[in-house]
VMD Tcl script that draws the C-alpha trace (Angstrom):
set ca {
  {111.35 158.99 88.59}
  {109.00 156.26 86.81}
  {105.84 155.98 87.13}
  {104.85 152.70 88.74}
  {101.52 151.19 87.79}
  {100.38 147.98 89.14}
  {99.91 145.25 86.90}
  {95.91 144.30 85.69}
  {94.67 141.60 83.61}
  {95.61 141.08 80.14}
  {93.20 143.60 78.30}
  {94.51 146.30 80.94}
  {98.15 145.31 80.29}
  {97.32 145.58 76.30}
  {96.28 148.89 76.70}
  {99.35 150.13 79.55}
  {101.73 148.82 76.87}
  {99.99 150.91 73.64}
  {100.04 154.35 75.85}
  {103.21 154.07 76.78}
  {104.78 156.51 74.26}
  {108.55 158.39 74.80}
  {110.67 156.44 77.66}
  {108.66 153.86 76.82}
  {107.63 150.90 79.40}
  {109.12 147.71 81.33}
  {107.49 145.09 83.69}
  {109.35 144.75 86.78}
  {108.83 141.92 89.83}
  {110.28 141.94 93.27}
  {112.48 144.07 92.24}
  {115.77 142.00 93.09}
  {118.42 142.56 90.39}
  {121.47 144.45 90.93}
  {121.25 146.53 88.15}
  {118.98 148.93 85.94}
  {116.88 146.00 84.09}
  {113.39 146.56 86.02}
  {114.24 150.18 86.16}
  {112.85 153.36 83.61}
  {113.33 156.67 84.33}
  {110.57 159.06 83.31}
  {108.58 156.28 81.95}
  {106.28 153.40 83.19}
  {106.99 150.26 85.32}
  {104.51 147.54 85.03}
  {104.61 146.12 88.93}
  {103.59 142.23 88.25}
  {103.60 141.32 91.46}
  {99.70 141.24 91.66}
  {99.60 138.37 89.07}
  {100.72 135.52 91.58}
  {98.86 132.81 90.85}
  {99.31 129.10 90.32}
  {97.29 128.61 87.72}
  {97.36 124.14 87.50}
  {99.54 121.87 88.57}
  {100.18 118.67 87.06}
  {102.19 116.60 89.67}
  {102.94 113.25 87.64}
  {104.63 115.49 85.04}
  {105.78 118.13 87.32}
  {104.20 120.85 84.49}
  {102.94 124.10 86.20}
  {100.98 126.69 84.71}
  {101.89 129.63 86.89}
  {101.58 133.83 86.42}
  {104.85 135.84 86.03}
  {104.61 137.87 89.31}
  {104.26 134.82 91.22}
  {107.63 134.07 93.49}
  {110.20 131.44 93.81}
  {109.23 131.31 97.19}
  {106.02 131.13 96.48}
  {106.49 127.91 94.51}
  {108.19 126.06 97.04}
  {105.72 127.10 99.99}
  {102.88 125.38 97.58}
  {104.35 122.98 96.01}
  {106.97 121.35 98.08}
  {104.40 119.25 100.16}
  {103.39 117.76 96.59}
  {106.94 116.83 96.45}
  {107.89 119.55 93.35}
  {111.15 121.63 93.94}
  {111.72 124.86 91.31}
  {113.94 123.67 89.07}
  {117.01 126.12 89.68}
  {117.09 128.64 92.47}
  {119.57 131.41 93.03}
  {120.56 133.12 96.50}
  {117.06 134.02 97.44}
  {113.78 132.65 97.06}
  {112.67 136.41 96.42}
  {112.75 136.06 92.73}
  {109.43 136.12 90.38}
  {108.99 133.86 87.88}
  {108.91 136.50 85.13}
  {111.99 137.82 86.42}
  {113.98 134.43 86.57}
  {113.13 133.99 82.83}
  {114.22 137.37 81.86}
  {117.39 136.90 83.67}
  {117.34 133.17 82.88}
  {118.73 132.78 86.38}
  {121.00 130.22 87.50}
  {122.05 128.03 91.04}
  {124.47 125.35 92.18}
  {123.13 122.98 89.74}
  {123.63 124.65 86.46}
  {126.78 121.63 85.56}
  {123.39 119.51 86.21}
  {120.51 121.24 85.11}
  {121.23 124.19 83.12}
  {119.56 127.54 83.53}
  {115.67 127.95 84.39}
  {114.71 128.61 80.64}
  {115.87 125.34 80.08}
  {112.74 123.75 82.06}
  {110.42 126.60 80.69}
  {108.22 124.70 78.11}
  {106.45 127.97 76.88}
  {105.35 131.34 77.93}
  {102.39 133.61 76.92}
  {104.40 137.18 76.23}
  {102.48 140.19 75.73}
  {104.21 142.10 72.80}
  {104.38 145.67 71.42}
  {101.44 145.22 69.17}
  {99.24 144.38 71.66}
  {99.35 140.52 71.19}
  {99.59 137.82 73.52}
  {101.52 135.38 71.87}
  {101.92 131.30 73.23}
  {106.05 131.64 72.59}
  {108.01 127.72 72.85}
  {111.17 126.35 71.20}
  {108.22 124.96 68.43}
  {106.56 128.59 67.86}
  {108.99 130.55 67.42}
  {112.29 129.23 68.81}
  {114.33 132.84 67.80}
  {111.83 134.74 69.86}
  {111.64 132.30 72.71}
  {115.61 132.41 73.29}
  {115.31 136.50 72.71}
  {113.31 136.48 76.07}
  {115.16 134.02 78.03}
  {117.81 136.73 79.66}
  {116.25 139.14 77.48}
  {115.76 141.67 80.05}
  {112.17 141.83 79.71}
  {112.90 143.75 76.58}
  {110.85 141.50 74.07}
  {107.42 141.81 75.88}
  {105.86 141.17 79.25}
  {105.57 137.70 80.22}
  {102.36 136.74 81.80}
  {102.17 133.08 82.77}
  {104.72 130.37 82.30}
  {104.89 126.66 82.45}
  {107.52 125.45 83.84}
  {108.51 121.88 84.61}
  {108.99 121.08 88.37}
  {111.76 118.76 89.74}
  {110.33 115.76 91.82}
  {112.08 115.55 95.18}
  {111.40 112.98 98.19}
  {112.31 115.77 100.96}
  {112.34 119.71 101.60}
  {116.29 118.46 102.63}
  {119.61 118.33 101.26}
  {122.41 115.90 102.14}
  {125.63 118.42 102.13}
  {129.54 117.72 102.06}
  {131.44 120.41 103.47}
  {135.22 121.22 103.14}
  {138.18 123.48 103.10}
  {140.21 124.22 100.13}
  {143.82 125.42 100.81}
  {144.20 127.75 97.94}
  {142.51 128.75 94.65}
  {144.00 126.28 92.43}
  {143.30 123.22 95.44}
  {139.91 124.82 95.00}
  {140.01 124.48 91.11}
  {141.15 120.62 91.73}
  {138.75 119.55 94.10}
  {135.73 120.91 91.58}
  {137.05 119.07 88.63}
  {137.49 116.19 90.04}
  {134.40 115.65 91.96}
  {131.65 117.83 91.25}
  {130.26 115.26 88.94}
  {129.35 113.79 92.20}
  {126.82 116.28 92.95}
  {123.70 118.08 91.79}
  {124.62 121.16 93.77}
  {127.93 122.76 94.23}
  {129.46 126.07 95.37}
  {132.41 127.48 96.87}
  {133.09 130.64 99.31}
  {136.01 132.07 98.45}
  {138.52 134.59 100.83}
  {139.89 137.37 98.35}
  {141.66 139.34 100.59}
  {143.80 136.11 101.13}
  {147.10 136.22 99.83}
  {150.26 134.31 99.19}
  {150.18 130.86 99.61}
  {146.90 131.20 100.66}
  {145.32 133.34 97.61}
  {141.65 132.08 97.01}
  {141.12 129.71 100.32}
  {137.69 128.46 100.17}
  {134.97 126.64 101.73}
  {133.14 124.39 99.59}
  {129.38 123.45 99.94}
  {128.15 120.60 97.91}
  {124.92 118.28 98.21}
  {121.80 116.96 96.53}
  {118.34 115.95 97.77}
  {118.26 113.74 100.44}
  {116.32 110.99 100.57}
  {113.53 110.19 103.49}
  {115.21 107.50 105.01}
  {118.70 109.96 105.17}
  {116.94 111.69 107.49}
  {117.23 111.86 110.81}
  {113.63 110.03 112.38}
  {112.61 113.44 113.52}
  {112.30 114.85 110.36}
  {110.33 111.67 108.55}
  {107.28 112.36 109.51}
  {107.25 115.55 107.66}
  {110.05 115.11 104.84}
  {108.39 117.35 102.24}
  {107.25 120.30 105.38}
  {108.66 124.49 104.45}
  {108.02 126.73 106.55}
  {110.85 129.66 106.15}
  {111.24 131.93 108.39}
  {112.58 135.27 108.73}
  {114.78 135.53 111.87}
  {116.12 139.07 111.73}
  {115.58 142.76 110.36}
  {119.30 144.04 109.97}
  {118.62 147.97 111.66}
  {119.34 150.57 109.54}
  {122.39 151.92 111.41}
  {125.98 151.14 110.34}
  {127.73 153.88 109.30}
  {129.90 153.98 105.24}
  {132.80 152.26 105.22}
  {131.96 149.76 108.09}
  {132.49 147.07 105.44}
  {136.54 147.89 104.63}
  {139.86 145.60 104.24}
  {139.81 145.68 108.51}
  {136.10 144.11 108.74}
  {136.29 141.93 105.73}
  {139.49 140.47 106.22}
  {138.49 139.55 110.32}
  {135.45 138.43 109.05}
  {136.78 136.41 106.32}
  {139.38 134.65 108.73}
  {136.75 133.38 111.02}
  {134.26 132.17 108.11}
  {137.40 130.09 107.11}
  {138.71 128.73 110.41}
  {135.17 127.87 111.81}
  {134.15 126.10 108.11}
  {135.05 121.75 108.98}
  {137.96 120.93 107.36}
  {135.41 118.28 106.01}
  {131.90 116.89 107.00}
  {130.10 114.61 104.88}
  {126.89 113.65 104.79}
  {125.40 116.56 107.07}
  {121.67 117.46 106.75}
  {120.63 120.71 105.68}
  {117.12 122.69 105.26}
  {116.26 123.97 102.06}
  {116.69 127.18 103.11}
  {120.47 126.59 104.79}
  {121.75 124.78 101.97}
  {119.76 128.09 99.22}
  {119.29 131.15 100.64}
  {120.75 131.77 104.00}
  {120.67 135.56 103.24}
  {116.98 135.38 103.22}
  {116.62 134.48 106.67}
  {117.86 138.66 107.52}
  {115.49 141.01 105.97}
  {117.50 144.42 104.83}
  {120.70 142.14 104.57}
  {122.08 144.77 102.51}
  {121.98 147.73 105.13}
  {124.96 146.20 106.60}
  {126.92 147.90 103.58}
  {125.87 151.13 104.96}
  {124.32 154.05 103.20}
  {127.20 154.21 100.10}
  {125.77 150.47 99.44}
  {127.28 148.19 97.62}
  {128.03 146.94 93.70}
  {127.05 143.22 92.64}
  {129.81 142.22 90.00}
  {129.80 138.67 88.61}
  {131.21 137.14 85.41}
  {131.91 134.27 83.89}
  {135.47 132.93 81.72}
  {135.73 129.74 79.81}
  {137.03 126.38 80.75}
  {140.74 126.82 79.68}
  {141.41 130.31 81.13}
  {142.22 129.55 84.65}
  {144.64 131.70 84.56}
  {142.66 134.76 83.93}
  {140.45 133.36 86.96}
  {144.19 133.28 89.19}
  {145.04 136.73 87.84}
  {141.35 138.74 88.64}
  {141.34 137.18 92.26}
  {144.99 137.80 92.95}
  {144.33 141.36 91.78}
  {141.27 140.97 94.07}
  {143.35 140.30 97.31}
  {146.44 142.83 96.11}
  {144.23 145.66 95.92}
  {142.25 144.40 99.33}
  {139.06 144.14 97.88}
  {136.68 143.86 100.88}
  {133.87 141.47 99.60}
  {133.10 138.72 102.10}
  {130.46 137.34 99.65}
  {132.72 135.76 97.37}
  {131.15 132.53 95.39}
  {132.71 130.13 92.51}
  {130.98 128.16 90.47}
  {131.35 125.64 87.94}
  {129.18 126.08 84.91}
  {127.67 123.50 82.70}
  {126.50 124.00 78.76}
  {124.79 127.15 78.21}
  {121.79 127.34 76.33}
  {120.63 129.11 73.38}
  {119.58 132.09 74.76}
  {120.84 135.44 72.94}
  {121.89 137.10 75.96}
  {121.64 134.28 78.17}
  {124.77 134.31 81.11}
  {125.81 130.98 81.50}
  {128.57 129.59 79.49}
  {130.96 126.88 80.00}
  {133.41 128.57 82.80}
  {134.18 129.51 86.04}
  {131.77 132.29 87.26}
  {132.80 134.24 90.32}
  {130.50 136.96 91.88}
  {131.24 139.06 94.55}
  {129.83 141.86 96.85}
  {132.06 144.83 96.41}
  {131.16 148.14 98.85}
  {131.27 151.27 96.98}
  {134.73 153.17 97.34}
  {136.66 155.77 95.60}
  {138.60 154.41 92.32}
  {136.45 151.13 91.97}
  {134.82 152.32 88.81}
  {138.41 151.92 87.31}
  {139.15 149.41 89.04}
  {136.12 146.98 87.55}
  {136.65 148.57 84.33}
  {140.24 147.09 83.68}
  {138.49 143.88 85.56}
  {135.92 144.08 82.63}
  {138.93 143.90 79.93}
  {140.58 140.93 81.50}
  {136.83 139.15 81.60}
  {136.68 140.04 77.89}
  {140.34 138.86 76.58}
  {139.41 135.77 78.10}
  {136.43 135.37 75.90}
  {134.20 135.68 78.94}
  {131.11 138.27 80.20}
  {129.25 140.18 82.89}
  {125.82 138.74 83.83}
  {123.33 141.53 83.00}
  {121.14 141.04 86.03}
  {123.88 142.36 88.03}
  {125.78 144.71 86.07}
  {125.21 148.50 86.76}
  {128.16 150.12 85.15}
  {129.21 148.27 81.85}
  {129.43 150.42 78.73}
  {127.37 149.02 75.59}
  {130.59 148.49 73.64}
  {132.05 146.14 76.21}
  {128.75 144.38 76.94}
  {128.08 143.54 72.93}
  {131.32 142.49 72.53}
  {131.24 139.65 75.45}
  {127.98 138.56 73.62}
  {128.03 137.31 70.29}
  {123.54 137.26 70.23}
  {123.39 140.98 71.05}
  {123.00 141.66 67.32}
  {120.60 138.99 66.59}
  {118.67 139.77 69.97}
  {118.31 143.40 68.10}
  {117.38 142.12 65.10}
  {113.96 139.83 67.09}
  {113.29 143.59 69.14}
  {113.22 145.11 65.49}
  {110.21 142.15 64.68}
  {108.48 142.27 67.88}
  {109.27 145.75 68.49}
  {110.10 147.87 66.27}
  {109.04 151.23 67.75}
  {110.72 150.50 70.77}
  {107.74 150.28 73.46}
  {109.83 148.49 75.73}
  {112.69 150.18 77.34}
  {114.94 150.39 80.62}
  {117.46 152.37 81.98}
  {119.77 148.75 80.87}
  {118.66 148.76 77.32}
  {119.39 152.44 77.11}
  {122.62 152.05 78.71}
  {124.01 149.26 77.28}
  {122.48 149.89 73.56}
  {120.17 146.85 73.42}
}
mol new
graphics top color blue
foreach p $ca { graphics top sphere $p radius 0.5 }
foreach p [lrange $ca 0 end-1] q [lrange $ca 1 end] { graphics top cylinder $p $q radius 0.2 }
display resetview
């Protein structure tokens, strides 16, 4: 158990920080990673979610000056109708800004735009001693890429400013289309995902044979008022999300299995166009479809579920073929299966996104899949990939530092800003960081 203390203002903060002696302390948002990050057990968790404001907005230059607990989806509700879109969104709007730069989060566009840290101008982080310190690429660039996927482990982060993306609508022109197999899949992203600002692909895992990774692909950009249809124009720039459905609390372990998954996964695939261009979506459609179902995740039953995602380098398709063909041999029920194409990464010590493929899936807990992901984890790392920390819950430390080159140097920053160790998690404990 932690104990869980809601977030004041900065002098309250100061002082939460200094008294938190032995497990030490870590600031924690909506609480959406997969892993241990935002959690410390038998010490404190700073809940930021009362520091939610927008603090200015400069619309010409898109700069906003915005609290860490405030949400993605709180950005987009505001700001939208002044024609700003956040920068780079995951799966789900339910994402605070503190927590997308200590995850340094990604989305469809990171070939495009890179990760969000890479539109962060600067952030005020509250550090061990006490300090609130204005942290930019200028200030102190080696502390400012120690918090971007940091973990939240160099200091709280209290406001951010954050450049916006202009956008003409609150809608995205989409492509849709079926690959055959994994390497028609691999094809079709090479060769045309330069035409896009946004680009994913579904992928079947349990298919096999000539079939072995069949996907759907989903790419688009930001459509333009007059791609609209005339309904629509008089309100290009309107959000107004809603929540559809609660999913009930009531299906029983193992409901997700090969059976489900593979039914499931053969209907996604025949009812996906074999290809639609130019279709209209809503932001939330074309983002976060999940959102729309409140407890999405009871549908995995009370075992739940494990979040694995990693990422291997341009080069080493063949370590991509081998992982999802071990995937659909050992019938690996996860129907949320998504490839990506990565861009650059940034300089951020233990930053995710490299130059790769990244695949994450949604794998329901079962007997034998701790070994299972653990050989998984050895062919990620002889391809000179890694795990993305926000959803890892089961790496060891020794595999984990040896995907990522910065751990070392991100230790040597937490010995400058922190030397006493203030802030802690069950991940930093776990994973030796």
């Amino acid at each position: 158990m932690a104990d869980v203390r809601m977030a004041g203002e900065d002098e309250q903060l100061a002082r939460a920080v200094a008294a938190a002696t032995g497990r030490g302390v870590i600031a924690r948002g909506l609480g959406r990673s997969y892993g241990d990050p935002a959690q410390n057990g038998g010490g404190v968790v700073l809940d930021m979610t009362s520091r939610a404001r927008i603090l200015s907005v400069d619309v010409p230059s898109g700069r906003v000056l915005v609290e860490a607990g405030a949400s993605l989806d709180q950005l987009m509700q505001q700001l939208l109708p002044m024609g700003l879109m956040v920068p780079v969104s995951p799966g789900t709007r339910q994402v605070t800004v503190g927590g997308a730069v200590a995850a340094d989060i990604h989305g469809k566009n990171h070939h495009v735009a890179g990760s969000f840290c890479d539109h962060v101008e600067s952030l005020d982080l509250l550090t061990a001693d006490g300090e609130v310190r204005r942290v930019s690429r200028e200030s102190d660039a080696q502390l400012f890429w120690a918090t971007a996927g940091g973990m939240g482990l160099t200091g709280v982060v209290l406001r951010v400013v954050l450049r916006m993306s202009p956008v003409d609508s609150a809608h995205y022109v989409v492509d849709t289309e079926r690959a055959r197999d994994l390497d028609d899949l691999m094809a079709r992203l090479e060769a045309d995902d330069h035409r896009y600002t946004h680009s994913v692909a579904w992928i079947d895992c349990l298919a096999g044979g000539r079939a072995l990774g069949r996907s759907v692909i989903t790419r688009g950009r930001s459509a333009r008022v007059e791609e609209l249809p005339r309904r629509l124009q008089q309100a290009p720039l309107s959000f107004r999300p809603n929540t559809r459905l609660t999913v009930p609390d009531v299906f029983p372990p193992r409901v997700l299995n090969g059976l489900t998954v593979r039914a499931f996964n053969e209907l996604w695939f025949r009812k996906a166009p074999r290809r639609v261009r130019r279709d209209v979506q809503g932001l939330s459609q074309f983002f976060h479809p999940l959102d729309a179902l409140r407890d999405w995740n009871r549908v995995y039953g009370p075992r739940g579920f494990v979040q694995y995602q990693f990422v291997v380098p341009f080069g080493e398709e063949q370590a991509l073929r081998t992982i999802v063909r071990r995937l659909s041999d050992a019938g690996t029920a996860s129907f949320l299966a998504v490839l990506k194409r990565f861009g650059s990464g940034n300089e951020g010590l233990l930053s995710f996104p490299a130059p790769g493929w990244t695949l994450a899936l949604d794998i329901p807990l079962a007997g034998g899949l701790g070994e299972f992901l653990d050989d998984l984890d050895r062919s990620v790392l002889d391809a000179g990939g890694r795990l993305y920390l926000a959803k890892d819950s089961r790496a060891t430390a020794r595999t984990v530092h040896a995907m990522y080159p910065g751990a070392e140097e991100f230790r040597e920053v937490r010995d400058r800003v922190d030397p006493n160790r203030h802030f802690r998690s069950d991940l930093a404990r776990r994973l030796d960081l």
